[in-house]
C-alpha positions in Angstrom: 0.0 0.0 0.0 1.0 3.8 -0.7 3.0 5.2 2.5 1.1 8.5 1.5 -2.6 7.3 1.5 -1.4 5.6 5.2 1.3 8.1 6.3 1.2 7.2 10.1 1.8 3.8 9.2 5.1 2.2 10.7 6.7 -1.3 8.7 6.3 -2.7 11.9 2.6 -2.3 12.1 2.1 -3.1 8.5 3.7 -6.3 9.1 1.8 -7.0 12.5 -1.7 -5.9 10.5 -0.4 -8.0 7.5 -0.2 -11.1 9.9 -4.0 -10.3 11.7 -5.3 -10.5 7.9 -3.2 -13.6 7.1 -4.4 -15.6 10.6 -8.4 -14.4 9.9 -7.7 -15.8 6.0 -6.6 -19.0 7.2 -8.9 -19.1 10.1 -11.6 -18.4 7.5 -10.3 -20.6 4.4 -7.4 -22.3 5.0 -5.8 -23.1 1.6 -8.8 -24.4 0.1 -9.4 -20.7 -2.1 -5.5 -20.7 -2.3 -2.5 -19.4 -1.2 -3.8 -17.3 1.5 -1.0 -14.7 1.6 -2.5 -14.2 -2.3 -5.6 -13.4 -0.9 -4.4 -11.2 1.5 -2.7 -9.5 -1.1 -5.3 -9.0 -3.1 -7.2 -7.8 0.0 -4.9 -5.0 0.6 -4.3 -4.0 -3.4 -8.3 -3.5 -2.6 -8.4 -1.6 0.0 -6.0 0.7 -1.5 -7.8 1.4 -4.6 -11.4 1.1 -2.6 -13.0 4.5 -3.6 -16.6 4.0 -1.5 -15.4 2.4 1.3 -13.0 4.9 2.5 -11.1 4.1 5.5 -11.9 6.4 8.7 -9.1 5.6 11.4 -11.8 6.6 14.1 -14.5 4.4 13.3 -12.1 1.2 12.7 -9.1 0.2 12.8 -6.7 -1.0 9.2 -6.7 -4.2 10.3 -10.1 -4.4 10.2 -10.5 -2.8 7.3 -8.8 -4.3 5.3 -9.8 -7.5 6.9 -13.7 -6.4 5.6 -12.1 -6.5 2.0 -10.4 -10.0 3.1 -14.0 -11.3 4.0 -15.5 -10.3 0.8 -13.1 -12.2 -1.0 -13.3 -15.4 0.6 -17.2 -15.0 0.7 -17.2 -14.7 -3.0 -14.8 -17.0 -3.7 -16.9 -19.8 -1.1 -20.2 -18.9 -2.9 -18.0 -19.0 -6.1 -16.9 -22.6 -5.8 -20.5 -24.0 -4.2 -22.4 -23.0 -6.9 -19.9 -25.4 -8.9 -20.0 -28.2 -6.6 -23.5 -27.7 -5.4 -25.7 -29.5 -8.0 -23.0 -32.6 -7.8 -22.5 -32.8 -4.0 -26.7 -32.8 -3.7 -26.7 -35.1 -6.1 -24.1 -37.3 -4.8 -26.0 -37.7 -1.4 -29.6 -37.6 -2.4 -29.9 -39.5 -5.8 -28.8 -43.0 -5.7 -31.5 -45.3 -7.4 -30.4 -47.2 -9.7 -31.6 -46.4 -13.4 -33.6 -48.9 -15.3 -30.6 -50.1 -18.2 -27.7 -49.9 -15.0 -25.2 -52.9 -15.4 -25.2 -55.6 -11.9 -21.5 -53.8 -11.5 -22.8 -50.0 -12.3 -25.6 -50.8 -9.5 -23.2 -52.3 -7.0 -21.1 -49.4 -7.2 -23.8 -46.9 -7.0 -25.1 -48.7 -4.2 -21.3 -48.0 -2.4 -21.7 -44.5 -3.4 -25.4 -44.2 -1.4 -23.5 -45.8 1.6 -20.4 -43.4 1.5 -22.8 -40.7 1.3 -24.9 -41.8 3.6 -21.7 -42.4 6.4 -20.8 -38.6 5.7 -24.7 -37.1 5.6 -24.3 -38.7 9.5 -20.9 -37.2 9.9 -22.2 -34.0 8.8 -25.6 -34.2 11.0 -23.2 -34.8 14.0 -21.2 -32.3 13.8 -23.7 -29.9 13.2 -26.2 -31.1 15.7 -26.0 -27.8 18.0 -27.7 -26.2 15.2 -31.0 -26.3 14.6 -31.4 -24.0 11.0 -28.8 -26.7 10.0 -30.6 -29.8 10.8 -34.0 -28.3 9.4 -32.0 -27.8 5.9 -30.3 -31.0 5.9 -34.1 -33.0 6.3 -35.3 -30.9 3.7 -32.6 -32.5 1.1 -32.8 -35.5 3.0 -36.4 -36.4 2.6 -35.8 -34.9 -1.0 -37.7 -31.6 -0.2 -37.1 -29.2 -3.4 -37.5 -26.2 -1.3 -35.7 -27.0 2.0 -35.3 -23.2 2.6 -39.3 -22.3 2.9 -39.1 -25.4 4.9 -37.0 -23.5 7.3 -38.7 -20.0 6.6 -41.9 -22.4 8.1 -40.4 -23.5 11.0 -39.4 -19.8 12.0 -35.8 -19.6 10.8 -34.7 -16.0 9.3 -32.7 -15.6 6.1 -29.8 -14.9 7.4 -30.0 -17.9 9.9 -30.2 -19.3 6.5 -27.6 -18.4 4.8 -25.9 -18.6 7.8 -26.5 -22.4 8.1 -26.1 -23.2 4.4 -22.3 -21.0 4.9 -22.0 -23.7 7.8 -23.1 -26.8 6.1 -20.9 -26.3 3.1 -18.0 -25.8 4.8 -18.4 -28.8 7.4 -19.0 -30.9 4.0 -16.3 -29.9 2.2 -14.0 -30.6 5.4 -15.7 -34.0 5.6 -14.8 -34.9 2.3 -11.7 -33.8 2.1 -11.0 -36.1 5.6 -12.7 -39.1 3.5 -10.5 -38.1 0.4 -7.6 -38.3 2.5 -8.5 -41.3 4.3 -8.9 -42.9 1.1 -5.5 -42.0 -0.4 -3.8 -42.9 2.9 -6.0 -46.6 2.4 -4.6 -46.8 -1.1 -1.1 -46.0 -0.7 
């Protein structure tokens, strides 16, 4: 960032608000948007050239605003990579019937899939037990509900517990799977 945009901005406390962005980035994504020192990065290349959201020392401090720009990028990003693995990961753990020309092999292995999908639909449901917006949108895809989310609007559940919840549930499943991924590679090594 420009000295002169920041001028009472020592190296030392760029480094120290460098490393508060890095530890909420990895906090919030890990590595699975990237490097996070690339999103951080880019987080601060925004916040340099932000023209609306000017920063206001006394309402907030760099770090945090710059951390807001850090946020929106792994939020877009997150929303970004669900809506490409959405339609397959719902299909994944809801479909599973076998079609009418399948081959004895092609139903046995779909039949492994259901189970595996099953096992982590229960992994997810228990780790997400506490919440109750969660467990309300996981029965709706469970019981094959096309609109699980006016299921939840029915049973009192705001749109931002929502959103919030389906935020949750995608994350907990893509940590899921990528403990079963691993546990398969370690099995097959």
């Amino acid at each position: 960032m420009a000295r002169s945009r920041y001028p009472k901005i020592t190296p030392a406390e760029w480094a120290e608000i460098r490393r508060g962005v890095l530890r909420l980035v990895t906090k919030r994504a890990g590595d699975a948007l990237g490097p996070p020192e690339d999103i951080v990065a880019e987080a601060i290349r925004r916040a340099e050239e932000a023209s609306a959201r000017e920063w206001n020392p006394e309402e907030r401090s760099l770090a945090s605003h710059i951390g807001s720009f850090a946020n929106s990028l792994i939020a877009n990003a997150w929303r970004k990579k669900e809506r490409a693995t959405t339609s397959s990961v719902d299909k994944g753990v809801i479909e599973g019937l076998p079609d009418q020309g399948d081959t004895p092999e092609a139903s046995v292995a779909r039949a492994q899939e259901k189970a595996r999908n099953a096992k982590l639909l229960a992994e997810l449901r228990s780790e997400l037990a506490h919440d109750a917006c969660c467990i309300a949108l996981l029965d709706g895809l469970q019981q094959d509900d096309t609109k699980p989310f006016k299921r939840a609007i029915a049973l009192g559940f705001s749109h931002q517990n929502i959103e919030d919840a389906r935020q949750k549930i995608r994350r907990h499943g893509e940590k899921i799977l990528e403990r079963a991924r691993r546990a398969a590679r370690a099995k097959g090594k």
